[in-house]
NUDREN-852881 format. One record per atom (N, C-alpha, C): residue number from 1; atom name; x, y, z. Coordinates in pm, 1 decimal, padded with zeros to 6 digits. Example, Ala and Ser with C-alpha at 12.3 -4.5 7.8 and 13.67 -1.06 7.14 Angstrom:
BEGIN
+-----+----+----------+----------+----------+
|   k |  a |       xx |       yy |       zz |
+-----+----+----------+----------+----------+
|   1 |  N |  01319.0 | -00569.0 |  00780.0 |
|   1 | CA |  01230.0 | -00450.0 |  00780.0 |
|   1 |  C |  01320.0 | -00330.0 |  00780.0 |
|   2 |  N |  01285.0 | -00225.0 |  00708.0 |
|   2 | CA |  01367.0 | -00106.0 |  00714.0 |
|   2 |  C |  01290.0 |  00003.0 |  00787.0 |
+-----+----+----------+----------+----------+
This chain:
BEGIN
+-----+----+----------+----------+----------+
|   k |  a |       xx |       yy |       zz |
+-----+----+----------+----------+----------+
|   1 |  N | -16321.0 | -00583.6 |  10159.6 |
|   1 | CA | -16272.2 | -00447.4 |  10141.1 |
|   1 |  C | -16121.4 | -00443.6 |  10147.5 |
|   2 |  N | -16109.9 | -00339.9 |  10092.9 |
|   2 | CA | -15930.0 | -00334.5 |  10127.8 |
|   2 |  C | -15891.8 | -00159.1 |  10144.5 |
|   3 |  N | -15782.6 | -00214.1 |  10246.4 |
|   3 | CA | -15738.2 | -00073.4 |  10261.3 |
|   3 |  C | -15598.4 | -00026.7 |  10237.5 |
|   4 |  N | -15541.4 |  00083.0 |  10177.6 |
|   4 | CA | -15421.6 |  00133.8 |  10104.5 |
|   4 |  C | -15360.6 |  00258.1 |  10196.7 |
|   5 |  N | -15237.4 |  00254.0 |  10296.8 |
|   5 | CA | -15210.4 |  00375.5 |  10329.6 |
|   5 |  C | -15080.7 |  00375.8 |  10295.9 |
|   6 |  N | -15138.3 |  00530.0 |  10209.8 |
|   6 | CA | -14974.0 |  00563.3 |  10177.2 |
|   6 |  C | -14886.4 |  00632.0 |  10240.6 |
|   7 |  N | -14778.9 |  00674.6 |  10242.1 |
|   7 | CA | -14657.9 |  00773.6 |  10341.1 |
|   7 |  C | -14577.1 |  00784.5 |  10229.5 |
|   8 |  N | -14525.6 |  00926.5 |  10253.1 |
|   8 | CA | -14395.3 |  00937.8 |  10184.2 |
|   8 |  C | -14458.1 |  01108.0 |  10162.1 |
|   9 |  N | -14379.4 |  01157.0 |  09996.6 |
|   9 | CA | -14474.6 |  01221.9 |  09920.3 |
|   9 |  C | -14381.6 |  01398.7 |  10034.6 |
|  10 |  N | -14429.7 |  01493.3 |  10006.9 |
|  10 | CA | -14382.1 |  01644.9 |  10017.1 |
|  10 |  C | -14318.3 |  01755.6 |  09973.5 |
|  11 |  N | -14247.8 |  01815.3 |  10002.9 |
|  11 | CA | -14151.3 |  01921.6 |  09895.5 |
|  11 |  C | -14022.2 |  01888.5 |  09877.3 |
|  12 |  N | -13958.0 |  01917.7 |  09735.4 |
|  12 | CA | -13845.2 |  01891.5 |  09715.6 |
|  12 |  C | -13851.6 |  02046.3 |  09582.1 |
|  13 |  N | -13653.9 |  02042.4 |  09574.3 |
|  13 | CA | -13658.8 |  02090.4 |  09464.6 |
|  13 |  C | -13636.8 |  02059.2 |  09363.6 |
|  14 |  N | -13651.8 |  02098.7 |  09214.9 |
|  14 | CA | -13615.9 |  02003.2 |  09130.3 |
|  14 |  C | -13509.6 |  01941.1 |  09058.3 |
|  15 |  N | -13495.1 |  01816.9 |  09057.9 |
|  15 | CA | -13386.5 |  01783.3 |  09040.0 |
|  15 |  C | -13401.3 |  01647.1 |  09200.6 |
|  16 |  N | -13434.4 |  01719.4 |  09228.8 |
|  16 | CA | -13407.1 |  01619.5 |  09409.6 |
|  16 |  C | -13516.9 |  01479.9 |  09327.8 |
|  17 |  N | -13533.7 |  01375.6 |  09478.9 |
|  17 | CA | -13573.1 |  01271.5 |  09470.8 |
|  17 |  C | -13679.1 |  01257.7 |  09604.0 |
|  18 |  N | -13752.1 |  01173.0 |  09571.7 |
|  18 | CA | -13861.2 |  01145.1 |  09698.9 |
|  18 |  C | -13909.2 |  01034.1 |  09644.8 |
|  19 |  N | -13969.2 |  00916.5 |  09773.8 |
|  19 | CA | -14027.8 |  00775.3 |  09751.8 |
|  19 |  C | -14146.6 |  00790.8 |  09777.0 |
|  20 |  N | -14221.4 |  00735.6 |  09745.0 |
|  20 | CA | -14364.0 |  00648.7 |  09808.8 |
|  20 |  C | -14364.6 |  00547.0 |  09828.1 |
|  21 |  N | -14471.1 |  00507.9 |  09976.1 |
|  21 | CA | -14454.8 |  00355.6 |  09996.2 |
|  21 |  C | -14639.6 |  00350.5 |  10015.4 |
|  22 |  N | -14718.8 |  00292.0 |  09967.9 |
|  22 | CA | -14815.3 |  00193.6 |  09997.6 |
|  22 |  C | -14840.6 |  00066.0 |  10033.7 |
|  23 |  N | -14908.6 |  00047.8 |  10176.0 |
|  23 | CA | -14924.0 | -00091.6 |  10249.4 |
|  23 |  C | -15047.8 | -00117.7 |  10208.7 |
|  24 |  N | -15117.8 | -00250.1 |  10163.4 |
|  24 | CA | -15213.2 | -00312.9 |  10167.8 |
|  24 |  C | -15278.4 | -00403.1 |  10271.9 |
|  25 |  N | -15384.0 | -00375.3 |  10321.7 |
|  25 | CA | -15477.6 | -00478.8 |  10393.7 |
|  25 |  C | -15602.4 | -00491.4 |  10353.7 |
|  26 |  N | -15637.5 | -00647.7 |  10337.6 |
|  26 | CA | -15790.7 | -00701.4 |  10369.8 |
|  26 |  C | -15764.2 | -00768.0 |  10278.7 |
|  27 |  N | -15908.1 | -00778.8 |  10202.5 |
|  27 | CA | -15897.7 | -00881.4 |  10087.0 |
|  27 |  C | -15865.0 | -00838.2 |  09973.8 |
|  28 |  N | -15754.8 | -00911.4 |  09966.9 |
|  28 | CA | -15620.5 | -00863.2 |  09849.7 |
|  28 |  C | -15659.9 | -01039.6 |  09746.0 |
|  29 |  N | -15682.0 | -01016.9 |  09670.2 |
|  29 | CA | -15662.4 | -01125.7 |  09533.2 |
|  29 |  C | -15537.9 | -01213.5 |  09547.3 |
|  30 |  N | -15478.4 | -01300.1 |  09499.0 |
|  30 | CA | -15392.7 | -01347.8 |  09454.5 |
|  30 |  C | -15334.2 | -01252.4 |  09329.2 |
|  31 |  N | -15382.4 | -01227.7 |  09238.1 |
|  31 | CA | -15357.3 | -01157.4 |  09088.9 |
|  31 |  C | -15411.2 | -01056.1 |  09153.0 |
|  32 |  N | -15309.7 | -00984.1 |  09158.2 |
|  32 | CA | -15367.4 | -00755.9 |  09169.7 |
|  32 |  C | -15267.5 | -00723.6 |  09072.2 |
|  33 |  N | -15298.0 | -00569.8 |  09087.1 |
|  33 | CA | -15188.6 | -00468.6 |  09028.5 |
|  33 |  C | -15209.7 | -00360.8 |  09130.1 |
|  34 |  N | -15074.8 | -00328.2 |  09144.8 |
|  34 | CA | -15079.5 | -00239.1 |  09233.9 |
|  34 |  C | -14984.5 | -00107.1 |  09188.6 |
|  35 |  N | -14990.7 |  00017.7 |  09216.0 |
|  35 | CA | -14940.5 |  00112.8 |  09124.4 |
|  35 |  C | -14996.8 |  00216.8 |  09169.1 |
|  36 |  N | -14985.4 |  00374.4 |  09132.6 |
|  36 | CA | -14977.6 |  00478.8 |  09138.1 |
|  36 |  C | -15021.2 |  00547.1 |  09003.5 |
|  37 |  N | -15107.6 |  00675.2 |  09080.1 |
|  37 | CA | -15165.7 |  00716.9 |  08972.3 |
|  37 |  C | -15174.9 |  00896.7 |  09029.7 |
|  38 |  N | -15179.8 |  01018.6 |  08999.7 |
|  38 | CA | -15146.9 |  01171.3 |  08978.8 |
|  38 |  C | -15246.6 |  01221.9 |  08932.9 |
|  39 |  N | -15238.8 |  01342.2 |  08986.9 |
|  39 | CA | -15369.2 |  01440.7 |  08965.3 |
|  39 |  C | -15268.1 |  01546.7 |  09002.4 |
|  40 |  N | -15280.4 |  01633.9 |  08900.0 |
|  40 | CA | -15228.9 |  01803.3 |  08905.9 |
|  40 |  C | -15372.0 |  01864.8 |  08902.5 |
|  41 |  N | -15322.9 |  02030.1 |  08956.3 |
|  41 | CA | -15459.8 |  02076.4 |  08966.8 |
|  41 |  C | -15463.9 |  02112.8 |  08863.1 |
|  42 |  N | -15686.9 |  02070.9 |  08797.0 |
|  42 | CA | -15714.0 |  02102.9 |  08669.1 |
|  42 |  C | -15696.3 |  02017.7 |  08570.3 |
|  43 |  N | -15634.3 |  01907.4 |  08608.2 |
|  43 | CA | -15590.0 |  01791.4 |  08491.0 |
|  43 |  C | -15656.6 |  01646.8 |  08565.7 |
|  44 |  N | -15691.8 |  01602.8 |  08436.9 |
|  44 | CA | -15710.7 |  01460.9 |  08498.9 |
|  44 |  C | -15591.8 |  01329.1 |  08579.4 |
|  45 |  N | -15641.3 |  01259.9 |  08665.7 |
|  45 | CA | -15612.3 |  01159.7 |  08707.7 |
|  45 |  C | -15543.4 |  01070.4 |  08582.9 |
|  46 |  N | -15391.2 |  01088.9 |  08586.1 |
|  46 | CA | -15337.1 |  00981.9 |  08530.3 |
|  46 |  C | -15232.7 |  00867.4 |  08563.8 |
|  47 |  N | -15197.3 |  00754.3 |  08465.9 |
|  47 | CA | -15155.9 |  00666.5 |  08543.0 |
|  47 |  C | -14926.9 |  00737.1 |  08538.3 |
|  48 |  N | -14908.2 |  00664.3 |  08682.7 |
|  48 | CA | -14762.7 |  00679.9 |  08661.0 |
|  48 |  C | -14679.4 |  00540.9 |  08645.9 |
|  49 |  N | -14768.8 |  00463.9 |  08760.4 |
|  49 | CA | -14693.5 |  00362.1 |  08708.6 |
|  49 |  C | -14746.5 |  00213.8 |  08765.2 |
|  50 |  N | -14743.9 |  00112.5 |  08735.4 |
|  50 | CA | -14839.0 | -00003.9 |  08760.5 |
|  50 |  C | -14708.7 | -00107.3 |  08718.5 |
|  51 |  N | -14746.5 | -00160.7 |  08861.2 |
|  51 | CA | -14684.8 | -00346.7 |  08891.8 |
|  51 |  C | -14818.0 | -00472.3 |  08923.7 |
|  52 |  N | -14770.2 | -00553.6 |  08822.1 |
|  52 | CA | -14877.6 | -00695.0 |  08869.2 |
|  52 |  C | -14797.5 | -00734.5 |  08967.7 |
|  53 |  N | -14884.1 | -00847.2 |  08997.0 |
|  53 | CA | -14870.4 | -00976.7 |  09135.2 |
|  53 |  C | -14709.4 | -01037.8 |  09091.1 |
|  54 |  N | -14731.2 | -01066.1 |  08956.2 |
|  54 | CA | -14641.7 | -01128.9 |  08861.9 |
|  54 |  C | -14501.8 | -01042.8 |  08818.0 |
|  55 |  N | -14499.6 | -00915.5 |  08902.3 |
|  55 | CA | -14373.7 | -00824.2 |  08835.2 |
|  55 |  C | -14365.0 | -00723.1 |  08717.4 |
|  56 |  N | -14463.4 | -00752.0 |  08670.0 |
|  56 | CA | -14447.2 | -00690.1 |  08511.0 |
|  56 |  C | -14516.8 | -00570.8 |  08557.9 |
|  57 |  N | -14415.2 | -00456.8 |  08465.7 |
|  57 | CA | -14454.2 | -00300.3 |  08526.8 |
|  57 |  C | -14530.6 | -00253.3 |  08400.7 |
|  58 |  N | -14556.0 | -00147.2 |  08443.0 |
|  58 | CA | -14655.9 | -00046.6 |  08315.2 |
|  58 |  C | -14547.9 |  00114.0 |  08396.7 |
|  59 |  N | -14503.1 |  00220.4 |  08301.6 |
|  59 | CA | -14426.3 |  00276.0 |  08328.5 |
|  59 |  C | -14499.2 |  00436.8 |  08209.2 |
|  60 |  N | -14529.5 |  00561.5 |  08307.9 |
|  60 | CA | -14579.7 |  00654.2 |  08165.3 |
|  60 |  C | -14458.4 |  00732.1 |  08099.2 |
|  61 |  N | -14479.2 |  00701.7 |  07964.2 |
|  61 | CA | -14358.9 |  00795.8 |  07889.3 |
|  61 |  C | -14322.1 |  00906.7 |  07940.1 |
|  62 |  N | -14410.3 |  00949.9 |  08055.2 |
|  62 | CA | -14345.0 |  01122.5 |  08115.5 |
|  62 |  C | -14246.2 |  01100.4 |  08207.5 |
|  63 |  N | -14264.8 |  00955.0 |  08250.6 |
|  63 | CA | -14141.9 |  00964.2 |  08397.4 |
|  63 |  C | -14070.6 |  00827.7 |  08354.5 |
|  64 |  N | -14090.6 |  00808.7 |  08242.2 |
|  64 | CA | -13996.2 |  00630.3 |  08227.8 |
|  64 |  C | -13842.6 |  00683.2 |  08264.4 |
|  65 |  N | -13751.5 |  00636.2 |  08305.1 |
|  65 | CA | -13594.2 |  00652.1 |  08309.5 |
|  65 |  C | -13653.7 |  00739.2 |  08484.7 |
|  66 |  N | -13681.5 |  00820.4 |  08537.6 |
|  66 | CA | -13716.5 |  00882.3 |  08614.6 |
|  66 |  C | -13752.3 |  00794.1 |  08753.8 |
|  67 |  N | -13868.5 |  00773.7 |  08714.6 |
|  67 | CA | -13926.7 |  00666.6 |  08825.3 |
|  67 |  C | -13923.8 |  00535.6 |  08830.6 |
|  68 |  N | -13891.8 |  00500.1 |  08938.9 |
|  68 | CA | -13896.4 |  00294.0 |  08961.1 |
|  68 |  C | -14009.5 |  00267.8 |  09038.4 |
|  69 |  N | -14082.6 |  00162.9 |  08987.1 |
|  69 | CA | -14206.6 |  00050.0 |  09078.0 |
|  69 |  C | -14103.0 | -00012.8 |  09103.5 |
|  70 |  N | -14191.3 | -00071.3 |  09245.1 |
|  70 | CA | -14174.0 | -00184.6 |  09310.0 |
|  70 |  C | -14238.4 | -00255.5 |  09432.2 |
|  71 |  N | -14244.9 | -00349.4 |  09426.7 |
|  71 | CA | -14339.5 | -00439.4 |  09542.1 |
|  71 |  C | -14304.3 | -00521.2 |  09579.8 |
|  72 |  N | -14346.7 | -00529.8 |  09763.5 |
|  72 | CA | -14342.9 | -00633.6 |  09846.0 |
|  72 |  C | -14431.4 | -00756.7 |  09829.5 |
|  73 |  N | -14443.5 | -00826.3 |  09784.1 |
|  73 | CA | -14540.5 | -00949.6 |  09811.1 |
|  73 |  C | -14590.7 | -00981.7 |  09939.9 |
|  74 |  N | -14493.7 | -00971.8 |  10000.2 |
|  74 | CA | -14498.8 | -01028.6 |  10132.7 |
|  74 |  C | -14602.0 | -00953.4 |  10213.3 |
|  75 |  N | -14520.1 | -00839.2 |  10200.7 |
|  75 | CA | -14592.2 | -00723.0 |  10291.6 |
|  75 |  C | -14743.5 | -00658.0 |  10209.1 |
|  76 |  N | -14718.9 | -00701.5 |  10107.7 |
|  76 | CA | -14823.7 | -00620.3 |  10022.1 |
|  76 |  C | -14823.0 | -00493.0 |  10015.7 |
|  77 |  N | -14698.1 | -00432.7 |  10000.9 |
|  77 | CA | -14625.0 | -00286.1 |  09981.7 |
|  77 |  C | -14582.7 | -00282.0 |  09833.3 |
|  78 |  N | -14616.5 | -00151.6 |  09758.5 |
|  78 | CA | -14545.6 | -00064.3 |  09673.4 |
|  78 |  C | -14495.2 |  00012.3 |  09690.2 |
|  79 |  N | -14372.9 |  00033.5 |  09642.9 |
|  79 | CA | -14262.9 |  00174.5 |  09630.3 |
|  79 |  C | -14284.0 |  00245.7 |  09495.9 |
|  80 |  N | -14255.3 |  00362.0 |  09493.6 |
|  80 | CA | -14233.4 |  00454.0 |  09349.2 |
|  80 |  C | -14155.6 |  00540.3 |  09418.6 |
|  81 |  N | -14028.7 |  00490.2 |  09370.6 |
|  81 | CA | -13863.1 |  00592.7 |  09381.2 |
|  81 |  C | -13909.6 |  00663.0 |  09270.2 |
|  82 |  N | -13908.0 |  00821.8 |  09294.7 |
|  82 | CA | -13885.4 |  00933.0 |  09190.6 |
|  82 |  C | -13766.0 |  00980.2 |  09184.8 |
|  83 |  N | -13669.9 |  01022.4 |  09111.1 |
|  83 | CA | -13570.0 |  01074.9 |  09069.3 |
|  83 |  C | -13594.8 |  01200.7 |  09023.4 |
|  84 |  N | -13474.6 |  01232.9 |  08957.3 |
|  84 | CA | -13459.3 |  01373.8 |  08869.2 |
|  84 |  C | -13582.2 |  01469.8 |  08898.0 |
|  85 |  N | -13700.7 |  01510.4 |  08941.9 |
|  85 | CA | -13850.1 |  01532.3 |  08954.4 |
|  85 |  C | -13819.1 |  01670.1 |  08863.0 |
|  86 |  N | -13932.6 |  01704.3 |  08855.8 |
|  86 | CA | -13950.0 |  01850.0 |  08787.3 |
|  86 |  C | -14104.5 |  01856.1 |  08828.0 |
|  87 |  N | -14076.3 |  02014.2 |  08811.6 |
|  87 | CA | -14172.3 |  02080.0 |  08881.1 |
|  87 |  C | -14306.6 |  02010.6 |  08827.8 |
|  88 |  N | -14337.9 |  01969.1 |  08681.9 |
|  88 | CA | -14455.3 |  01942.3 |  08637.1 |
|  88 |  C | -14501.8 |  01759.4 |  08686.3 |
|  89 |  N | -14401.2 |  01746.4 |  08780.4 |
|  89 | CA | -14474.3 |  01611.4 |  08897.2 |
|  89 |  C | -14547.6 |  01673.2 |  08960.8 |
|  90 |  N | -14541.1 |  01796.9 |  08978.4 |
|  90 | CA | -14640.0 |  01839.2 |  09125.2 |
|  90 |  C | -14772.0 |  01792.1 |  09101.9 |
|  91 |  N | -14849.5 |  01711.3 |  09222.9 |
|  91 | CA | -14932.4 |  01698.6 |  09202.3 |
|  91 |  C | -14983.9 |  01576.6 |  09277.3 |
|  92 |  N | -15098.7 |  01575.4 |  09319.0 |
|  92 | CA | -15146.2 |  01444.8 |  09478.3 |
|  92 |  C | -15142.2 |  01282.3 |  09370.3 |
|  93 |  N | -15077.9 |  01220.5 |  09461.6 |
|  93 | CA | -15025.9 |  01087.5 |  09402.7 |
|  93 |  C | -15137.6 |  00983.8 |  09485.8 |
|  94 |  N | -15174.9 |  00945.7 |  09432.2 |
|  94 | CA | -15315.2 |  00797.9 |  09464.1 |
|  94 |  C | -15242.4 |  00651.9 |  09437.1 |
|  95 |  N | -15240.0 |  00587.9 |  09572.7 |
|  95 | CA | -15205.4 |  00447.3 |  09515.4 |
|  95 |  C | -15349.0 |  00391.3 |  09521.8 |
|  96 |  N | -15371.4 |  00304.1 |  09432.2 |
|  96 | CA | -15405.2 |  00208.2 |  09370.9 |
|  96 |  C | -15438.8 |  00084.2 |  09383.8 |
|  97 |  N | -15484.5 | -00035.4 |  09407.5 |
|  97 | CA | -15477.9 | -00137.9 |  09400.9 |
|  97 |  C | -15605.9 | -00232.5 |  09333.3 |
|  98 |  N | -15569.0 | -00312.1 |  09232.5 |
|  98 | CA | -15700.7 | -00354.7 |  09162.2 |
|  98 |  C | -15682.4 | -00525.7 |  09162.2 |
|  99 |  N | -15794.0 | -00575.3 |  09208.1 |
|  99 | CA | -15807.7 | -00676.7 |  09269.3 |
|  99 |  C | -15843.6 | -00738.2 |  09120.8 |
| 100 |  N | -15807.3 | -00897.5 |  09088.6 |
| 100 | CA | -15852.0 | -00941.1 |  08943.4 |
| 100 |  C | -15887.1 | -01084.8 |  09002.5 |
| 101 |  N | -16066.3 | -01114.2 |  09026.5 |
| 101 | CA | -16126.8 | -01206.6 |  09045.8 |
| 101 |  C | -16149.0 | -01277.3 |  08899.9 |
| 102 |  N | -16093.4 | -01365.2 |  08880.2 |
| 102 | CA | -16218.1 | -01424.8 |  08732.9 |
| 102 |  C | -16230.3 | -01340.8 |  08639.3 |
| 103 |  N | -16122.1 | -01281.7 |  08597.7 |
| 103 | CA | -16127.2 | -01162.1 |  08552.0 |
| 103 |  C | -16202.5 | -01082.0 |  08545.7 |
| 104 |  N | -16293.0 | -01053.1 |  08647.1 |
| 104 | CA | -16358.4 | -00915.0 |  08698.3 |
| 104 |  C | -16293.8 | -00844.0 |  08806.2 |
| 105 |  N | -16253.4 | -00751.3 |  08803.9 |
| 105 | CA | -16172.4 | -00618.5 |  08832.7 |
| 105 |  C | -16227.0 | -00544.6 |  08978.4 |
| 106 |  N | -16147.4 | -00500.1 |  09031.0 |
| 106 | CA | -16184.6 | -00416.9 |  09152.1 |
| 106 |  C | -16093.5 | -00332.4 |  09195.6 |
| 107 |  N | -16166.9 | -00180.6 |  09168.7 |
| 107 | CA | -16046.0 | -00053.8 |  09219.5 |
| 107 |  C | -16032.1 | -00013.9 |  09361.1 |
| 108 |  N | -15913.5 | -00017.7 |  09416.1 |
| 108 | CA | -15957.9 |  00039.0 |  09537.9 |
| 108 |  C | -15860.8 |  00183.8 |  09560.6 |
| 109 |  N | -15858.6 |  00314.5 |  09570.6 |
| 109 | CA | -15754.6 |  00377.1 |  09613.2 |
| 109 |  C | -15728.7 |  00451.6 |  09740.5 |
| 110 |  N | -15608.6 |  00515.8 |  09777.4 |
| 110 | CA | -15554.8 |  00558.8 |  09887.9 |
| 110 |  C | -15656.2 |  00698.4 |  09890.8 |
| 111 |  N | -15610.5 |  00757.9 |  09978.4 |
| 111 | CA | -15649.3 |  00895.0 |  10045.5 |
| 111 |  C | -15552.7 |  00991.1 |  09954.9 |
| 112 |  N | -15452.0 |  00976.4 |  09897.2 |
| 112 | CA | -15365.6 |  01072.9 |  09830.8 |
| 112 |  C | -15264.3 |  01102.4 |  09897.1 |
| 113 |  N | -15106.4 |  01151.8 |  09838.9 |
| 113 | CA | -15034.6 |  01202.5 |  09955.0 |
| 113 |  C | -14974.7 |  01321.1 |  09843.2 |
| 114 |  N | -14929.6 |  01472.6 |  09835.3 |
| 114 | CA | -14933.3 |  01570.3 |  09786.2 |
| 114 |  C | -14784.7 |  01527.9 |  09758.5 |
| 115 |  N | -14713.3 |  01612.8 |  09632.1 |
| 115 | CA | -14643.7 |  01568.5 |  09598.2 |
| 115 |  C | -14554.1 |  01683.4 |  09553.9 |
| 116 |  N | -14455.9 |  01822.2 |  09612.6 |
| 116 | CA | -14460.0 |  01889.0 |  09532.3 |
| 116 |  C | -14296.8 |  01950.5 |  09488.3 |
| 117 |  N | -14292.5 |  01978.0 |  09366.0 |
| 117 | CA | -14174.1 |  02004.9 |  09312.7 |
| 117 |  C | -14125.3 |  02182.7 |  09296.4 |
| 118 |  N | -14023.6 |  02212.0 |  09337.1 |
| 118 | CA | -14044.1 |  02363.4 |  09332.2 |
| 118 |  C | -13909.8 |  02418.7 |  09219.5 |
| 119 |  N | -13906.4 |  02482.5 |  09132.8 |
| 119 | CA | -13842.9 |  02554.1 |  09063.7 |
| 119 |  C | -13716.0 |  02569.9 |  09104.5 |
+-----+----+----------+----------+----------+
């Protein structure tokens, strides 16, 4: 099993900045991806932004220039620095982590941490 707790995440206004950090424990793969993913209310769960084991990011056209991944190896921590935000970030942020056995796949995510941008 593995477990993901995130911190960070609350109110800002827009324009301001706020981080997330996710720690990983248990059985973590060698090859993961680890990353962040959003839910506004009424909209689906989408992705914001995804780092492999290996560095290579996945970044969504809504926040590219905006937001930075990044990860600890060590610690088995992700960051997502938000910048510039606007109000239409609002919305509970899920980290992520997907385990890649043999290339069969395993999702695991956080509890959520609320995320919100005000006018």
């Amino acid at each position: 099993q593995v477990q993901l707790a995130e911190s960070g995440g609350g109110l800002v206004q827009a324009g301001g900045s706020l981080g997330l950090s996710c720690a990983a424990s248990g059985s973590i793969f060698s090859f993961n991806t680890m990353g962040w993913y959003r839910q506004a209310p009424g909209k689906q769960r989408e992705l914001v932004a995804l780092i492999t084991s290996g560095g290579s990011t996945t970044i969504a056209d809504s926040v590219k220039g905006r937001f930075t991944i990044s990860r600890d190896n060590a610690k088995i921590m992700v960051h997502l620095q938000m910048n510039s935000l606007k109000p239409e970030d609002t919305a509970v942020y899920y980290c992520n982590l997907q385990n890649n056995f043999l290339g069969r796949l395993y999702d695991y995510w956080g509890q959520g941490t609320q995320v919100t941008v005000s006018s």
